[in-house]
C-alpha positions as CSV (number, residue, x, y, z in Angstrom):
1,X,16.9,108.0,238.1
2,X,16.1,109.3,241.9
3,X,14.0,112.4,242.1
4,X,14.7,115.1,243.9
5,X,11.5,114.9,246.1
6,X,12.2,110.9,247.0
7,X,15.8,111.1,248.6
8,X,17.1,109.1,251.6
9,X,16.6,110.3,254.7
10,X,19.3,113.2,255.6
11,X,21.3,111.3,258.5
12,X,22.4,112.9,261.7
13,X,25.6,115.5,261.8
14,X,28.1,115.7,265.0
15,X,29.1,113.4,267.9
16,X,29.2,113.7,271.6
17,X,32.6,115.1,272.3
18,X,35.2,113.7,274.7
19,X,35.0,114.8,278.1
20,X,38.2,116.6,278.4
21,X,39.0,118.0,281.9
22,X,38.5,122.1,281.3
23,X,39.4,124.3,283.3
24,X,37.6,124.8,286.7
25,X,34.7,127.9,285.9
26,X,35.1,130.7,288.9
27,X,31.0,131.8,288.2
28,X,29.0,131.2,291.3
29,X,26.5,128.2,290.6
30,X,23.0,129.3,292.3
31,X,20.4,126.2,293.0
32,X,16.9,126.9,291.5
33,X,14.2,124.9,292.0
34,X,14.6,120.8,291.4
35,X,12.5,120.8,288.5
36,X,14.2,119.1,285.2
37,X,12.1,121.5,282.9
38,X,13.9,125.0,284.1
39,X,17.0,123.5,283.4
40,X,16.0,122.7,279.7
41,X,14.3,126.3,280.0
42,X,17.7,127.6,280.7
43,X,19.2,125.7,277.7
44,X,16.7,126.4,275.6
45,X,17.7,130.3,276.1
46,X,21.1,130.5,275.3
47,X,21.4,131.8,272.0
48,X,25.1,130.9,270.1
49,X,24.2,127.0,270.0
50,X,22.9,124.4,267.5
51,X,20.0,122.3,269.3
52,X,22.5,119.5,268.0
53,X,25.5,120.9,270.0
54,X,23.0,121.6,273.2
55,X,22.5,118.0,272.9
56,X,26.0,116.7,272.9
57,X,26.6,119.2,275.9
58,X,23.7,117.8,277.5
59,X,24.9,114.0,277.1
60,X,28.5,115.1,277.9
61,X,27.2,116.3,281.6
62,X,23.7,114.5,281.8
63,X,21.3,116.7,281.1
64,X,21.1,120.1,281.4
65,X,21.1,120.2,284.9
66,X,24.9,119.3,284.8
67,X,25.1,121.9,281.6
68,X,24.0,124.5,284.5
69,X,26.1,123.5,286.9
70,X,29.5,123.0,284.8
71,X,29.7,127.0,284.2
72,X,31.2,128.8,281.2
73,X,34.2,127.9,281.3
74,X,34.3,124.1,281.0
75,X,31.3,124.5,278.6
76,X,33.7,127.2,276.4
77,X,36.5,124.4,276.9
78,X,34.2,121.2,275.5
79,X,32.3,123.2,272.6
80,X,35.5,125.2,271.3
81,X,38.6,123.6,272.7
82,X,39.6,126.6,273.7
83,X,39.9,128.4,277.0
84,X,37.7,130.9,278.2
85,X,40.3,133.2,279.2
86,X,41.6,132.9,275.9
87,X,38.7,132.9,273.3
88,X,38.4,135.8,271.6
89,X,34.7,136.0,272.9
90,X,35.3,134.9,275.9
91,X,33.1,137.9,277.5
92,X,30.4,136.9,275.5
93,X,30.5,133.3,276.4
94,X,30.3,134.3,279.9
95,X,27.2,136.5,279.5
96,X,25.9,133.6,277.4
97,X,26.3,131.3,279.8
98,X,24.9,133.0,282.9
99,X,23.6,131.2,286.1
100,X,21.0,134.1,285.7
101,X,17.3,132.1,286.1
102,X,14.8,134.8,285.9
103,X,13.8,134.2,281.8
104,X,13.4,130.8,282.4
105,X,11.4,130.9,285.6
106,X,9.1,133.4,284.3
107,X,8.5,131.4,281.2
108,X,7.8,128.5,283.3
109,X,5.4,130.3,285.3
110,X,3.6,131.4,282.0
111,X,3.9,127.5,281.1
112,X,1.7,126.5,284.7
113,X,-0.5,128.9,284.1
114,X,-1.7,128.3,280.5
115,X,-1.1,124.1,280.6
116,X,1.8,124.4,277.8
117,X,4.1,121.6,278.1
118,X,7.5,120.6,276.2
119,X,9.9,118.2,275.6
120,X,13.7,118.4,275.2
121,X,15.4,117.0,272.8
122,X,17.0,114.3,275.6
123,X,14.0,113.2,276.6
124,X,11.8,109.9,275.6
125,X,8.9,111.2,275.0
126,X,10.5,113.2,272.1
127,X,9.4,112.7,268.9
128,X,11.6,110.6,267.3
129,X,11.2,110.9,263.6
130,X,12.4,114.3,264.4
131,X,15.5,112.9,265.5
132,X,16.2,112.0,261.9
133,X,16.0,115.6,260.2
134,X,19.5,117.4,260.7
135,X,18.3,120.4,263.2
136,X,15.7,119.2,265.2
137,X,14.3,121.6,268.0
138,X,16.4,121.8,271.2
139,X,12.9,121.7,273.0
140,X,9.3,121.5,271.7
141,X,6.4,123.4,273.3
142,X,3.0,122.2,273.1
143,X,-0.4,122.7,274.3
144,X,-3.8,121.1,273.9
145,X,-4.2,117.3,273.8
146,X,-0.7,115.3,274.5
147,X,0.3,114.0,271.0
148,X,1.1,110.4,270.9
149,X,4.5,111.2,268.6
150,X,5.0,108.0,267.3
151,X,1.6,108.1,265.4
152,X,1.5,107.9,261.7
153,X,1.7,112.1,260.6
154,X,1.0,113.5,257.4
155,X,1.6,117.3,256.5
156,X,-0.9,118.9,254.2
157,X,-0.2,122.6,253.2
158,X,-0.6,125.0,250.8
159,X,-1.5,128.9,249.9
160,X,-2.7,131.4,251.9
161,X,-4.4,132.4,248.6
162,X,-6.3,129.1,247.6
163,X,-8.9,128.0,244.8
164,X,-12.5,127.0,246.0
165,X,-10.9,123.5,244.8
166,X,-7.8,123.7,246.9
167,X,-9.8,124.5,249.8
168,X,-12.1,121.6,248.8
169,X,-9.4,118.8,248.0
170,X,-7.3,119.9,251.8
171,X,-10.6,119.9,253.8
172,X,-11.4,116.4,252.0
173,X,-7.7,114.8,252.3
174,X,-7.3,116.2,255.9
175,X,-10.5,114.3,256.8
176,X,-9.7,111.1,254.8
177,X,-6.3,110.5,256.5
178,X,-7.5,111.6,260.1
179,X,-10.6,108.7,259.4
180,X,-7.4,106.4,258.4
181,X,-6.3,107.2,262.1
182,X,-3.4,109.5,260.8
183,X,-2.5,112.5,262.5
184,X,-2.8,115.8,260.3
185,X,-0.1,118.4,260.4
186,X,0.0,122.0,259.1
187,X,0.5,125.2,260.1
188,X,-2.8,126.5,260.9
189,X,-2.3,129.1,257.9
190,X,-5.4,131.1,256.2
191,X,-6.7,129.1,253.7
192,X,-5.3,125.2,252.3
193,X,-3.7,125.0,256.4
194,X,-6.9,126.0,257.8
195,X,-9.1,123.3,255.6
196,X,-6.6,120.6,256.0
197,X,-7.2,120.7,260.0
198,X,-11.5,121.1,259.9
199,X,-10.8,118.1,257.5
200,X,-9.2,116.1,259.7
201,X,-11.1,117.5,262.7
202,X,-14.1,116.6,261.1
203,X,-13.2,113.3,259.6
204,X,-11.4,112.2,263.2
205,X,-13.5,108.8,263.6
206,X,-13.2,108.6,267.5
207,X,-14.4,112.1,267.3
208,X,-12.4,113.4,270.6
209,X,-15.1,111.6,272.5
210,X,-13.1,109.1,274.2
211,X,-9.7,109.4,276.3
212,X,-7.4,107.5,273.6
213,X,-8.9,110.1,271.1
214,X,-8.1,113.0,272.8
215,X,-4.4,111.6,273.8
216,X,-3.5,111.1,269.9
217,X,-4.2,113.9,268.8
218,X,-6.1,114.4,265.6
219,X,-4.9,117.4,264.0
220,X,-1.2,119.1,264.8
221,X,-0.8,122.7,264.0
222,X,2.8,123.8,264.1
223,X,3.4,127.4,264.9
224,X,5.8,130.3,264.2
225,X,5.2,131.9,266.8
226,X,4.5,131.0,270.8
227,X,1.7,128.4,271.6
228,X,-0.4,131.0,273.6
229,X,-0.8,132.9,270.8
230,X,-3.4,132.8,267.8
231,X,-2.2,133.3,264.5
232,X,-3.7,134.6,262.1
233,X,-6.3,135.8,264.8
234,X,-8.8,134.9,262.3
235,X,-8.2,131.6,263.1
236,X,-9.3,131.7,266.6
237,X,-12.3,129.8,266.6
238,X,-10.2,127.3,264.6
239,X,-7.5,127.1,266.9
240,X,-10.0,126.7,270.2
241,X,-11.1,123.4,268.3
242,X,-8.0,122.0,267.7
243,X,-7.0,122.4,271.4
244,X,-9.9,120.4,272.3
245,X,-9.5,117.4,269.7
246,X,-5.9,118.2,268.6
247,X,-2.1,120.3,269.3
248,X,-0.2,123.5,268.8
249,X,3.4,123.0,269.1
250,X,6.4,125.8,268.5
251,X,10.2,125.5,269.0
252,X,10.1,129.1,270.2
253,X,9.0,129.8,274.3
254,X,5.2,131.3,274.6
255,X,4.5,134.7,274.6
256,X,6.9,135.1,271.2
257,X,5.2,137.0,268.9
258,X,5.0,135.9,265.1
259,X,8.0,136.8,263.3
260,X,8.9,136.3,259.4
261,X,11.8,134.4,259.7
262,X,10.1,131.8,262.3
263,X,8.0,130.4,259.5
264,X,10.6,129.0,257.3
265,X,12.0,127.4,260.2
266,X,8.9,126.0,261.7
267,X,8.1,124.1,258.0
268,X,11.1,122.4,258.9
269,X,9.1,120.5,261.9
270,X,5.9,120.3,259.9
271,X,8.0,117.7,257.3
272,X,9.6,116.1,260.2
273,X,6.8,115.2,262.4
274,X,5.5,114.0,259.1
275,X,5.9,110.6,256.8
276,X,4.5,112.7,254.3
277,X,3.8,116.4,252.6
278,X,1.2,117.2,250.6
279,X,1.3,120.2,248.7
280,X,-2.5,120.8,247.6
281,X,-1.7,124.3,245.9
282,X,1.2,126.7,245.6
283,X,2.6,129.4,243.5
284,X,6.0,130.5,242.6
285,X,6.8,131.9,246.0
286,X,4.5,129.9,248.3
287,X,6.5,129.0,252.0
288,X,4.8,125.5,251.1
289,X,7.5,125.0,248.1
290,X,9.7,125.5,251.4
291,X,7.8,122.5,253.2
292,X,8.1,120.2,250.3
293,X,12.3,120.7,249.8
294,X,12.6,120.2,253.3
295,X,10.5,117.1,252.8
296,X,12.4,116.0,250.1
297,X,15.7,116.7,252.6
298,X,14.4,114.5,254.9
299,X,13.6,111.7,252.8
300,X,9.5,112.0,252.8
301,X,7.8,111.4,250.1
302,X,6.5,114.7,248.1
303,X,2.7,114.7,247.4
304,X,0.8,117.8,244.9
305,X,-2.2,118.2,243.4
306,X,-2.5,118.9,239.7
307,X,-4.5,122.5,238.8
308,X,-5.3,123.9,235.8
309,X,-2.0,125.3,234.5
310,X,-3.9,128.6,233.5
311,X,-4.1,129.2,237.6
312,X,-1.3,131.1,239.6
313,X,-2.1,128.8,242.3
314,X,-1.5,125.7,240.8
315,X,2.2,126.8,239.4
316,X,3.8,124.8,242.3
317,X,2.3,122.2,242.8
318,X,2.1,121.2,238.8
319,X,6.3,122.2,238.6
320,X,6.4,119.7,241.7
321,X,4.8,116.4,239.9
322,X,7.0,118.0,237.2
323,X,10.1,117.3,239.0
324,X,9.1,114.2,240.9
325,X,6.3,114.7,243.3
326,X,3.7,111.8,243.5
327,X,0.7,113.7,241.2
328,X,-2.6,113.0,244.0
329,X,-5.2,111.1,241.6
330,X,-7.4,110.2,244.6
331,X,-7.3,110.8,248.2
332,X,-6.7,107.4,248.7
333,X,-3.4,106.7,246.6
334,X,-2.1,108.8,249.3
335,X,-2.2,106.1,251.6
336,X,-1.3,103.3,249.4
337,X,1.5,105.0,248.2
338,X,3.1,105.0,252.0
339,X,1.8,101.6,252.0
340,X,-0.8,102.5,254.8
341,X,-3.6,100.6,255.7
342,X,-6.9,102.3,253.8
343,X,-9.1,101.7,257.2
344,X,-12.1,104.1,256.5
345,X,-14.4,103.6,253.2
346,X,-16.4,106.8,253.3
347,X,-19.6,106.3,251.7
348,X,-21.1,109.3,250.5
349,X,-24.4,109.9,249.9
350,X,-26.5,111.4,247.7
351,X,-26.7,114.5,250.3
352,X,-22.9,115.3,249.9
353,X,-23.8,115.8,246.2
354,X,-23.9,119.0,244.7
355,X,-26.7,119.3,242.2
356,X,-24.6,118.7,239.0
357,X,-22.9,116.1,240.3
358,X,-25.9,114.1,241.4
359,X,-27.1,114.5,238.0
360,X,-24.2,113.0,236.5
361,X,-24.0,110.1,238.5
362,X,-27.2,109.0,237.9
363,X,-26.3,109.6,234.2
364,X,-23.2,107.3,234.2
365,X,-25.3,104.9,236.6
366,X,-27.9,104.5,234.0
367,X,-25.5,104.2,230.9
368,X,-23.6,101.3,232.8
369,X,-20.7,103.0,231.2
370,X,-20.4,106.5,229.8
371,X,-18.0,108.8,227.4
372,X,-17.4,112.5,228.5
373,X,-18.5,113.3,225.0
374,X,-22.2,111.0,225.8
375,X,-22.5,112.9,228.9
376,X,-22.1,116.1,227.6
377,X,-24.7,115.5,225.1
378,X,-27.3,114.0,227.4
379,X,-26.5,116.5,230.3
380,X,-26.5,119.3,228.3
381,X,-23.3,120.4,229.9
382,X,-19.9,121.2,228.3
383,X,-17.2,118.7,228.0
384,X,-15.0,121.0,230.3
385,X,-17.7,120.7,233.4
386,X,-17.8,117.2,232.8
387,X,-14.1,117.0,233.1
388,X,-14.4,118.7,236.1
389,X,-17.5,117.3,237.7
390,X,-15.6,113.5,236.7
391,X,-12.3,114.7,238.5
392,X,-13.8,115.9,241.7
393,X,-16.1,112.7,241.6
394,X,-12.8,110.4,240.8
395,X,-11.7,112.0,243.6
396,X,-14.1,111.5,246.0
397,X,-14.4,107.4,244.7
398,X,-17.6,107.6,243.6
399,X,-16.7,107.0,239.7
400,X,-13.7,105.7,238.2
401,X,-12.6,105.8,234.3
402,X,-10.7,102.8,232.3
403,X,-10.5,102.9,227.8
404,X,-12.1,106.5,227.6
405,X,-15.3,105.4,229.8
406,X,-16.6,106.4,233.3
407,X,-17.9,103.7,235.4
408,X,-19.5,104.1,239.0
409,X,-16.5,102.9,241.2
410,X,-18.6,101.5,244.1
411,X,-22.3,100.8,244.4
């Protein structure tokens, strides 16, 4: 039986169209400046087209350069088959398809002076796994280090409105895949977001000090709104570190303020820059339930993190594993389970410890072998904190547990 969060890979929709001879366009055809990037500025303003069917234009004529210059009228003719004289918005299509260049130089000018770059869909440097999801971005703004996209990615997201836990598991998974050399993408969100990237800025184990470092990319935050603007503005400091060691990227030009409906559409880019999506907690209406169908769409594998089923937090992620999502047991069957290389062995030490939990491993340590029933007795602590204290400690592979007893997993 397949499950709905382990799919195949959604394939690509549409094909370059034939290049018909359309009628000659009588708009006059102005020459701005020979720069490839306001060309797929221009594109990227016309509103009306899938990035999909500004691609096949854009292969039909070469770039978008040759969109430019073939006018409304032959573009009307290859994307409808109809002429322009004739289509029933044929007004509209004109408008539309204007030679007019001031948006897209004035966004460019915005682009020079803050250091955002992008990439079109046409060009190499794009990233290709978002080539396989079914509406990629016609062009991908970015700014802070330049990400190397072919680099292992893993999204990690969850509630605004997070557990102490949740925070605690995202800031410890963002920092255990960043260590493995894997790039951590979210959304920058209050809360799990936020804790997945200090993770994985934390855990980066080049540390941004050295050229390669600061190429890759450590952390990626993917925006619904433009690159030049901080949101949640909470989030500032935040953001000002991840432009040092890390990436904001948006489909949407700078300057756009944050709007409801970007966000939905921007998860679609966090799954697809990503092999993987961990959910780490979620209610009933969380945008990360969003993340992980879209996922699931694009053939990734699903991650959650169990929660105590008496928490409005851990509704989705528990209803996830309940419908097929890969339950996270320890931050490191994340990797195995992509069949990543486990590169990092963090060690912790007695000074990452909280009291209680130092206690308890020197208990088990002692026993050579312990019950949660033993420890509760000798520790004079409930069998629920034990629980607890041996989940978070599983967790972070300091103990393991095999036939009912806990044993220290490494020495």
């Amino acid at each position: 039986m397949k499950h709905p969060y382990r799919t195949p890979a959604a394939g690509r929709t549409g094909s370059v169209p034939p290049k018909d001879e359309g009628p000659a366009h009588g708009l006059p055809v102005c020459a701005p400046q020979e720069n490839k990037l306001i060309y797929d500025l221009w594109m990227d303003s016309i509103r009306g087209l899938s990035p999909q069917k500004k691609r096949e234009l854009a292969e039909r004529w070469g770039g978008s350069r040759g969109v430019f210059e073939a006018g409304a009228a032959e573009i009307c003719f290859a994307a409808t088959g109809k002429n322009l004289r004739e289509h029933p918005e044929g007004e509209r299509w004109k408008a539309v398809f204007s030679t007019d260049m001031d948006q897209p130089e004035r966004v460019l000018a915005v682009m020079e002076k803050k250091g955002i770059r992008a990439a079109a869909l046409t060009d190499p440097d794009y990233p290709a796994s978002l080539l396989e999801i079914q509406d990629p971005p016609w062009l991908l703004y970015y700014r802070g280090c330049r990400p190397v996209w072919d680099r292992a990615g893993f999204g990690v997201v969850g509630a605004r409105h997070c557990t102490e836990y949740g925070r605690w598991a995202a800031f410890e998974l963002g920092g255990m895949l960043a260590g493995a050399g894997i790039t951590v993408i979210s959304g920058m969100a209050a809360g799990i977001d936020a804790e997945a990237h200090r993770g994985a800025l934390r855990g980066d184990r080049d540390g941004g000090k050295d050229r390669s470092a600061r190429e890759r990319a450590a952390t990626i935050a993917v925006f619904g709104c433009g690159v030049d603007i901080c949101y949640p503005r909470s989030n500032s400091k935040l953001m000002g570190e991840i432009l040092e060691r890390g990436a904001v990227v948006s489909e949407v030009p700078p300057g756009t303020e944050p709007r409801p409906y970007f966000f939905p559409r921007r998860n679609r880019i966090i799954s697809g820059l990503s092999s993987g999506v961990a959910v780490m907690e979620a209610g009933l209406r969380s945008g990360s339930l969003i993340t992980a169908g879209l996922a699931a769409e694009q053939g990734r594998d699903v991650f959650a993190l169990p929660g105590d089923i008496s928490r409005q937090a851990s509704i989705g992620t528990n209803m996830l594993i309940r419908d097929g999502a890969v339950p996270i047991v320890a931050f490191a069957d994340v990797l195995e389970e992509l069949g990543l290389p486990i590169e990092n062995d963090r060690n912790f030490t007695v000074r990452e410890l909280g009291k209680d939990e130092l206690e308890l491993v020197r208990e088990v340590s002692a026993c050579g072998g312990a019950t949660v029933d033993l420890l509760a007795l000798r520790l004079g602590f409930s069998v629920g904190k034990v629980n607890a204290l041996v989940t978070v400690l599983e967790m972070k592979g300091i103990l393991r547990t095999a036939l009912g007893k806990i044993f220290i997993a490494k020495s």
